[in-house]
C-alpha positions as CSV (number, residue, x, y, z in Angstrom):
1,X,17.7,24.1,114.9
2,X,21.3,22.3,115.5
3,X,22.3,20.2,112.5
4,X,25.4,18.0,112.3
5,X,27.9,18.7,109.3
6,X,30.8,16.8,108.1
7,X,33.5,18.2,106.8
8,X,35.9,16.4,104.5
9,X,39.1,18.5,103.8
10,X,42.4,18.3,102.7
11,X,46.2,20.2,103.9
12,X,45.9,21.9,100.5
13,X,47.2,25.1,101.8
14,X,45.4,28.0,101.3
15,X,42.2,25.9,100.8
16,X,42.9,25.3,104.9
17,X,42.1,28.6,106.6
18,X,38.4,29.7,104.5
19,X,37.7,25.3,104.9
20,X,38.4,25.8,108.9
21,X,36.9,29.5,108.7
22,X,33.5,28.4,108.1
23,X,33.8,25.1,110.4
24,X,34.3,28.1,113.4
25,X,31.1,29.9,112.1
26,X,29.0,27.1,112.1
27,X,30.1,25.7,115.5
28,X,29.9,29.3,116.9
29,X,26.0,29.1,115.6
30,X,26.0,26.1,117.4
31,X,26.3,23.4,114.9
32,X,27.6,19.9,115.5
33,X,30.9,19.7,113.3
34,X,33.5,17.4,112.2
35,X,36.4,17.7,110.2
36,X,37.6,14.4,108.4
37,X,41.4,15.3,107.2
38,X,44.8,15.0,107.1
39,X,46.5,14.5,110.7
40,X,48.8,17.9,110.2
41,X,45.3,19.6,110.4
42,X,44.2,18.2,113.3
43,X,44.9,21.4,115.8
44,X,44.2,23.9,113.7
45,X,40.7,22.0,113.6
46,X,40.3,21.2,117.2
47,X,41.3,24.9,117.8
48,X,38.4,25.8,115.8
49,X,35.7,23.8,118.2
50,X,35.3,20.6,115.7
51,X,36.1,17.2,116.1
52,X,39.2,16.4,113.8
53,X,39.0,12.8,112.5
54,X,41.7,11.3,110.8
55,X,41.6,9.6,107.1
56,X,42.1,5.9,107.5
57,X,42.9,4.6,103.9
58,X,43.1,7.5,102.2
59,X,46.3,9.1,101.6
60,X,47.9,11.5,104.1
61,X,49.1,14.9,102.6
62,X,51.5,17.5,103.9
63,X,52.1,20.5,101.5
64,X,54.7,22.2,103.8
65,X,57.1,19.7,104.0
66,X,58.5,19.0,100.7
67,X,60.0,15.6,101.9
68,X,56.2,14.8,102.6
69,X,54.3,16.4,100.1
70,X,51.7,13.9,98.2
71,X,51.6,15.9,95.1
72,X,55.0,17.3,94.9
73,X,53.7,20.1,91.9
74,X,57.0,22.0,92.4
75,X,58.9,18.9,90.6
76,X,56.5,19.0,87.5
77,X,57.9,20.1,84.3
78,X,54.8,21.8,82.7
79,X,51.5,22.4,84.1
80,X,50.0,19.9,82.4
81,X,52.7,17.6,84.5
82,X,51.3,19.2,87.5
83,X,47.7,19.1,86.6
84,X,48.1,15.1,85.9
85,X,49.4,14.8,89.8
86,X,46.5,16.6,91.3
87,X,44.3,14.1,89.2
88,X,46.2,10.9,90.1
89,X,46.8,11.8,93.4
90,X,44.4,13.7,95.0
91,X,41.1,14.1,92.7
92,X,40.8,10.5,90.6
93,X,43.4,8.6,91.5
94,X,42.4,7.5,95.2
95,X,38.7,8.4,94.8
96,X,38.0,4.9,96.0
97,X,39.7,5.6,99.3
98,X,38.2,9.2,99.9
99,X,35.0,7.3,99.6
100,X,35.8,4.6,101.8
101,X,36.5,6.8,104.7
102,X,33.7,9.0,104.4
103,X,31.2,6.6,104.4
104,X,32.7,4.7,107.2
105,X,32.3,7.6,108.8
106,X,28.8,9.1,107.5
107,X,27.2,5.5,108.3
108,X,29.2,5.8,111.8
109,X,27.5,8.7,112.6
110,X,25.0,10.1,109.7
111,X,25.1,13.9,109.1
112,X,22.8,16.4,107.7
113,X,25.0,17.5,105.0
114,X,29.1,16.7,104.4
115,X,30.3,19.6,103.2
116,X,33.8,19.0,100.7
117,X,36.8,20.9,99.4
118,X,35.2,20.2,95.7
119,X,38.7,18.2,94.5
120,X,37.2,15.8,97.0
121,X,35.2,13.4,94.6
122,X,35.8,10.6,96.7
123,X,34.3,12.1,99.4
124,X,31.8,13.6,97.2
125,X,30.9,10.1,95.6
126,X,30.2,8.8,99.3
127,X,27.9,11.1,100.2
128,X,26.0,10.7,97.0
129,X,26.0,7.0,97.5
130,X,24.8,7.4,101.6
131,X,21.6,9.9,100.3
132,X,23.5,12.6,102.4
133,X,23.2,16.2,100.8
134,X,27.0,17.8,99.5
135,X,28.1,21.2,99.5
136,X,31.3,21.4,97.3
137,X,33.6,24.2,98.8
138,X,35.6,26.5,95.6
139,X,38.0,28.0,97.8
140,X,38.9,29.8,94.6
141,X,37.3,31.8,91.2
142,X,35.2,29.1,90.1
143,X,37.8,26.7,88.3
144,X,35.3,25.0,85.6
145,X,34.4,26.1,81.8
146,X,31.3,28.6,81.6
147,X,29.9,31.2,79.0
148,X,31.3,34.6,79.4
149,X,34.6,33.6,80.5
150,X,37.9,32.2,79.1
151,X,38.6,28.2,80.0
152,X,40.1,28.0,83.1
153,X,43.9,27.8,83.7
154,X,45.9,29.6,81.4
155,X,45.1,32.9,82.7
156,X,43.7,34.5,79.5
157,X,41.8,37.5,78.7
158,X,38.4,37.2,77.8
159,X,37.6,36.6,74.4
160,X,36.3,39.2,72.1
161,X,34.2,39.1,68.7
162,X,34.2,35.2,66.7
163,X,38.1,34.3,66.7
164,X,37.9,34.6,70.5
165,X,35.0,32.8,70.9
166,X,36.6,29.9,68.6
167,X,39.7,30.1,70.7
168,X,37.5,29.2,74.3
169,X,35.8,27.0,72.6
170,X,39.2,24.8,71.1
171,X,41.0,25.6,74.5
172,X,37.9,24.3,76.9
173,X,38.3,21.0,74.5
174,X,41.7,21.0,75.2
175,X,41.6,21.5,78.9
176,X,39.0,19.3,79.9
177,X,40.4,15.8,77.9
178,X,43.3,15.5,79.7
179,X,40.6,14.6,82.9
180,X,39.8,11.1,80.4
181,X,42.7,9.5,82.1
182,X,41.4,9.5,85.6
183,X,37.8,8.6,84.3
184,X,38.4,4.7,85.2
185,X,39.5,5.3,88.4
186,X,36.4,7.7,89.8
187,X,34.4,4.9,88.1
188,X,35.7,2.1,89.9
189,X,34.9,4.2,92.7
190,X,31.6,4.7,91.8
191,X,31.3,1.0,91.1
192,X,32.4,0.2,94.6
193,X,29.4,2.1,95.8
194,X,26.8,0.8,94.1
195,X,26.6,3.9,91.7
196,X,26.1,4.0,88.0
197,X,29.3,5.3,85.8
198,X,29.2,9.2,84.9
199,X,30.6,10.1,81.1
200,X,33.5,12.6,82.2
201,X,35.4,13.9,85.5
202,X,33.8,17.3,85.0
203,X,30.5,16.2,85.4
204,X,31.4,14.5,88.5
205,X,32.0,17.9,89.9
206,X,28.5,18.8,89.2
207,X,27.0,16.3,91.4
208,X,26.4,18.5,94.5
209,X,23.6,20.0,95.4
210,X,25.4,23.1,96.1
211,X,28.8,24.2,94.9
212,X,29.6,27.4,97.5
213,X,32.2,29.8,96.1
214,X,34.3,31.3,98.5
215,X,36.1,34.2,96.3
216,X,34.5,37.8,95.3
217,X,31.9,37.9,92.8
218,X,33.1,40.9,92.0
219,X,36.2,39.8,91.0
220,X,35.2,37.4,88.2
221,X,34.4,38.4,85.2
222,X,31.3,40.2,84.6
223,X,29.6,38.7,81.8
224,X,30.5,35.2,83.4
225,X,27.4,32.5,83.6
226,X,27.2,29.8,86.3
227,X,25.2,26.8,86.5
228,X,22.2,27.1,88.6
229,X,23.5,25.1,92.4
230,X,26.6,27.8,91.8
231,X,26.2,29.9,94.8
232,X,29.1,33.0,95.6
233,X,29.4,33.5,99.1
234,X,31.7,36.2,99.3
235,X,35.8,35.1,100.6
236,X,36.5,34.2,104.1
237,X,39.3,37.3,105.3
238,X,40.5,36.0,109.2
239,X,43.3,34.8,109.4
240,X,44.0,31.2,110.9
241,X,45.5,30.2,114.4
242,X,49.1,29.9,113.6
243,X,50.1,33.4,112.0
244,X,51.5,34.7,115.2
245,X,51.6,38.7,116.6
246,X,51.7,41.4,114.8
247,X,55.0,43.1,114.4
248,X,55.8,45.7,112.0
249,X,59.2,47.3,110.4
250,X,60.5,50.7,111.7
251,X,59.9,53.8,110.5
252,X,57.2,55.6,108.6
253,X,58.0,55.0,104.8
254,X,55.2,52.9,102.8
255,X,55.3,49.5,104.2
256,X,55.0,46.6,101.7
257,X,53.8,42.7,102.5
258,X,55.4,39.9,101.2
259,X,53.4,37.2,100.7
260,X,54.2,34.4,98.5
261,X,52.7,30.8,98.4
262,X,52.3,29.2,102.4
263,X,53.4,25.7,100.7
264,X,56.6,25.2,99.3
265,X,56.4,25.5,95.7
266,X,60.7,26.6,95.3
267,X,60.1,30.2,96.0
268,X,63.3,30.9,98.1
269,X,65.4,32.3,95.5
270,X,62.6,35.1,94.7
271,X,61.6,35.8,97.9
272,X,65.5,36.8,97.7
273,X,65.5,38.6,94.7
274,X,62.0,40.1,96.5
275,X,64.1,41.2,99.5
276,X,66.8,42.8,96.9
277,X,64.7,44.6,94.9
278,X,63.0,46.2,97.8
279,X,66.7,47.3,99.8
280,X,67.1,49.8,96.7
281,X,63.4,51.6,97.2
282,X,62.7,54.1,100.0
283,X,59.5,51.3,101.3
284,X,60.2,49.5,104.5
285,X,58.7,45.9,104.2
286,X,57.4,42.5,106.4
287,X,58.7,39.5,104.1
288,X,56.8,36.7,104.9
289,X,58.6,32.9,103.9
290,X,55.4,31.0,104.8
291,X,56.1,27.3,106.7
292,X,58.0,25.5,103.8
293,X,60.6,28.4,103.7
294,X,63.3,28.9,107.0
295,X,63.3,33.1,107.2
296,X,67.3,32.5,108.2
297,X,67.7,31.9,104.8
298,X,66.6,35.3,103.2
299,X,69.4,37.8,103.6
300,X,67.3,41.0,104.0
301,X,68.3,44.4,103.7
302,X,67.6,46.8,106.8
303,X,64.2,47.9,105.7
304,X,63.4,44.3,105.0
305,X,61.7,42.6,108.0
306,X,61.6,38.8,107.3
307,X,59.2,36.4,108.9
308,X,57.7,33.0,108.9
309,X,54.1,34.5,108.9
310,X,51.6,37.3,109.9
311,X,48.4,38.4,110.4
312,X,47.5,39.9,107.6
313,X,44.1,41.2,108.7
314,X,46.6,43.4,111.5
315,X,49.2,44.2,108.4
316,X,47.4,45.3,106.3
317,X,45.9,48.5,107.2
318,X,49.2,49.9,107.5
319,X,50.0,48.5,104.1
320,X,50.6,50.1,100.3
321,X,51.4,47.4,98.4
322,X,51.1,43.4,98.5
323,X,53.7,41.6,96.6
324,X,52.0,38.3,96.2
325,X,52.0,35.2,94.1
326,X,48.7,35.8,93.8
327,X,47.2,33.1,96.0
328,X,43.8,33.9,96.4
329,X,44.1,34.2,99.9
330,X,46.1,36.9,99.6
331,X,45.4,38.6,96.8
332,X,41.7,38.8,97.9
333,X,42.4,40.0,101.5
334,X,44.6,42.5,100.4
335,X,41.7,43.5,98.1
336,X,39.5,44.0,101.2
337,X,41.5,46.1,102.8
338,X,42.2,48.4,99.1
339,X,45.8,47.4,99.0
340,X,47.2,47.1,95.1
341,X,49.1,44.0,94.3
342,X,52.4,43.0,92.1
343,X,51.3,39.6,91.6
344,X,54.1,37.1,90.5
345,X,52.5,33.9,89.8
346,X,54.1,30.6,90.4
347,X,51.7,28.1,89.3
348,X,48.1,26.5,90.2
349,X,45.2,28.8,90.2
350,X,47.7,31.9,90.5
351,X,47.4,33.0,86.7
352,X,43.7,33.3,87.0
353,X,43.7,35.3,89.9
354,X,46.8,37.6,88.6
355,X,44.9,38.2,85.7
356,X,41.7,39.3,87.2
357,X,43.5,41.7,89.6
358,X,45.4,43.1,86.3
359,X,41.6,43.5,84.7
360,X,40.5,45.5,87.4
361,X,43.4,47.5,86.9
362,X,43.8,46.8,91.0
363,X,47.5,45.9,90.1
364,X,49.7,44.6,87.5
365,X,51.4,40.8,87.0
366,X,55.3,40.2,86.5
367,X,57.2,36.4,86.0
368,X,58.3,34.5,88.4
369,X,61.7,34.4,86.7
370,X,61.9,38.4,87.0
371,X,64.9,40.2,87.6
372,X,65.6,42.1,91.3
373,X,65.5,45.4,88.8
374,X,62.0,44.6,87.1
375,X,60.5,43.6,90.6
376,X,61.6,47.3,91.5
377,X,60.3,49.1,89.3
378,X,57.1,47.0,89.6
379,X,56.7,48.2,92.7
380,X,57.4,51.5,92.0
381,X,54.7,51.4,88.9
382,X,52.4,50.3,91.6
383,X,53.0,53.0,94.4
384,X,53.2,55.9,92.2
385,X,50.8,55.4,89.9
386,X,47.1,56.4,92.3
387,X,44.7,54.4,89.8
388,X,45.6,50.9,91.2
389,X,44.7,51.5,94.9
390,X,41.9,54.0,93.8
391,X,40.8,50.3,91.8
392,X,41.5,48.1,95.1
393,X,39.5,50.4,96.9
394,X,36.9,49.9,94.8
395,X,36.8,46.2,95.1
396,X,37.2,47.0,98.6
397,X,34.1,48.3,99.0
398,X,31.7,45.8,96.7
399,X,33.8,42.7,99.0
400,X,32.7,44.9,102.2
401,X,28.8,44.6,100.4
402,X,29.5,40.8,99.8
403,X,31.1,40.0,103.0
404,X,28.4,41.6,105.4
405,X,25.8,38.7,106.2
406,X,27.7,35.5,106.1
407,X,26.3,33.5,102.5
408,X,28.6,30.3,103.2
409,X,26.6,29.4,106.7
410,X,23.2,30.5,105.6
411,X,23.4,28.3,102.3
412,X,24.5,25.4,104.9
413,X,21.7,25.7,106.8
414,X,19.5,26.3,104.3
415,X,20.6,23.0,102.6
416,X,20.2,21.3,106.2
417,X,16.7,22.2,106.5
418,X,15.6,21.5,103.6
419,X,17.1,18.1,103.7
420,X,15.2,17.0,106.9
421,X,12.8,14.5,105.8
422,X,13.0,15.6,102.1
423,X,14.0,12.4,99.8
424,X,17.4,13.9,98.0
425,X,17.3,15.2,94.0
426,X,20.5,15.6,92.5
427,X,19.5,18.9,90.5
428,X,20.3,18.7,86.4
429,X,24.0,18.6,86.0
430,X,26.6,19.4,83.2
């Protein structure tokens, strides 16, 4: 039976293409869909078969034009600089106004279920205040404190024996207070909408009656425990609209993507240092800048082709290596197609994912300071060394398993249906 899904979604870079992925897979099953978000979204969205509607009072956000850019993370100092603008700015700060346009927009025209890039909690305290079902989207390893894993952010190995269980415990402590300070504002929110106050930010997250991971199961940890409306749906691998044609370097030596983030986040001077390192190694390689970076900027060697984007879902079956900044985007597609990784993290959710491929022992992690000379011999640890892509093939396989009915859509329509005429439960929470 056709249902009619919101979206609400933000130009948070590679949150965009698995967001817009599974808005084409539910239109293509015939759904009604609509996509509340930023204007700079608005083709990719229409191009997709939904209705793009714009944010009204909310703030409008463009992450590949630096002058634009609401959060401006490359600026911060620290990551606990850049974690306090994605709370003020995006997640806390104008929860009020996330709310407000969503249910403008939900009592417009009701829906069955909105569906919400979790940061959303605006959006997400809307729907919870309009009786509407919410399916949070993780378009990343699931970013909140559980048993079996280490607190998420640092990028730490997972703990072993009491000292390492006392050291999650102190860290998820430490990670979670700094949330406190955008408390007030999500309550005032709340307030606005005729809902009670909740006791911390991190519950707030939990208020969904489905939060759908779109990342490998099998690339978390193992041993890792998830609350009970946690569902993993397997990652989204096509690639969006605006990548372009494939177009390869000449010759026949191993070919090597470049990938690094697809927002500006400063990475020009190592995509150069990138481009050096691999002039000195008998690889040919597609460099890819991503929007935020002009490819006429990168002087590349001869084996170095240089880009503003590609399909990775052409490139990489002719590919050895991915050197990525470990987006999950592209770490994980590279994964699907059993491509090993240098991952050179530059911030975000980057260190999680770097260190889960290095646990897999699907490819190893190097700074985002490092030298032309260490990047080589990165590479050339990588490429010579047959356990890492003997490891990605591995993954390969158990994201193939993962991958082969699609989770996200049936857990949308399953939350549809049994939403008709069914008075809504928030489930127990956090």
């Amino acid at each position: 039976m056709r249902k009619n899904f919101l979206f609400a979604a933000w130009a948070g870079g590679g949150a965009v293409p698995p967001t817009l992925s599974v808005v084409r897979a539910l239109r293509e099953r015939g759904h009604g869909v609509r996509v509340l978000g930023d204007r700079s979204l608005h083709d990719e969205i229409a191009a997709g078969g939904a209705e793009p509607i714009a944010w009204t009072t909310a703030p409008q956000i463009e992450t590949n034009d630096p002058s634009a850019d609401l959060l401006k993370d490359f600026e911060a100092r620290t990551p606990m600089g850049a974690f306090a603008r994605l709370r003020d700015r995006l997640v806390c700060g104008p929860a009020a106004d996330f709310a407000r346009d969503t249910l403008a927009e939900l009592r417009a025209r009701p829906a069955d279920v909105l569906v919400a890039d979790f940061s959303l909690l605006g959006a997400i305290t809307a729907a919870e205040a309009a009786g509407v079902p919410v399916a949070a989207l993780g378009t990343t390893i699931y970013p909140f404190s559980t048993p079996g894993a280490p607190p998420f952010g640092p990028g730490l190995r997972p703990a072993t024996g009491a000292l390492g269980r006392l050291r999650d415990r102190f860290l998820a402590n430490m990670i979670d207070k700094p949330w406190a300070k955008g408390l007030p504002a999500l309550n005032a929110a709340r307030a606005a909408n005729g809902l009670p106050p909740v006791d911390s930010v991190i519950k707030a997250f939990g208020r969904v009656d489905r939060f759908l991971v779109l990342s490998p199961r099998a690339l978390d940890y193992p041993g890792r425990q998830f609350p009970p409306y946690v569902r993993h749906v397997g990652p989204r691998l096509d690639d969006p609209a605006w990548v372009g044609k494939l177009r390869l370097p000449e010759g026949d030596a191993p070919l090597v993507l470049v990938g690094l983030s697809s927002t500006f986040m400063n990475q020009r001077a190592l995509l150069q240092r990138i481009a050096d390192a691999l002039g000195g190694l008998p690889v040919r390689a597609l460099l890819t800048t991503g929007l935020a970076v002009d490819p006429g900027t990168i002087h590349a060697p001869g084996n170095v082709l240089v880009t503003a984007a590609a399909p990775h879902a052409a490139v990489l079956p002719h590919a050895a290596l991915t050197i990525t900044h470990a987006g999950h985007g592209t770490a994980v597609k590279s994964l699907a197609a059993g491509v090993p990784l240098v991952c050179v993290p530059l911030g975000r959710d980057q260190g999680e994912v770097a260190m889960r491929v290095e646990l897999a022992g699907a490819g190893i992690t190097i700074r985002k300071t490092a030298s032309s000379g260490t990047i080589a011999r990165a590479v050339g640890r990588v490429l010579h060394d047959p356990s890492y892509q003997r490891q990605a093939q591995r993954l390969a396989t158990e994201i193939a398993a993962e991958t082969a009915t699609d989770r996200a859509v049936a857990e949308l329509e399953d939350l549809a249906e049994r939403a008709s005429g069914t008075p809504r439960t928030l489930p127990g929470r956090r």
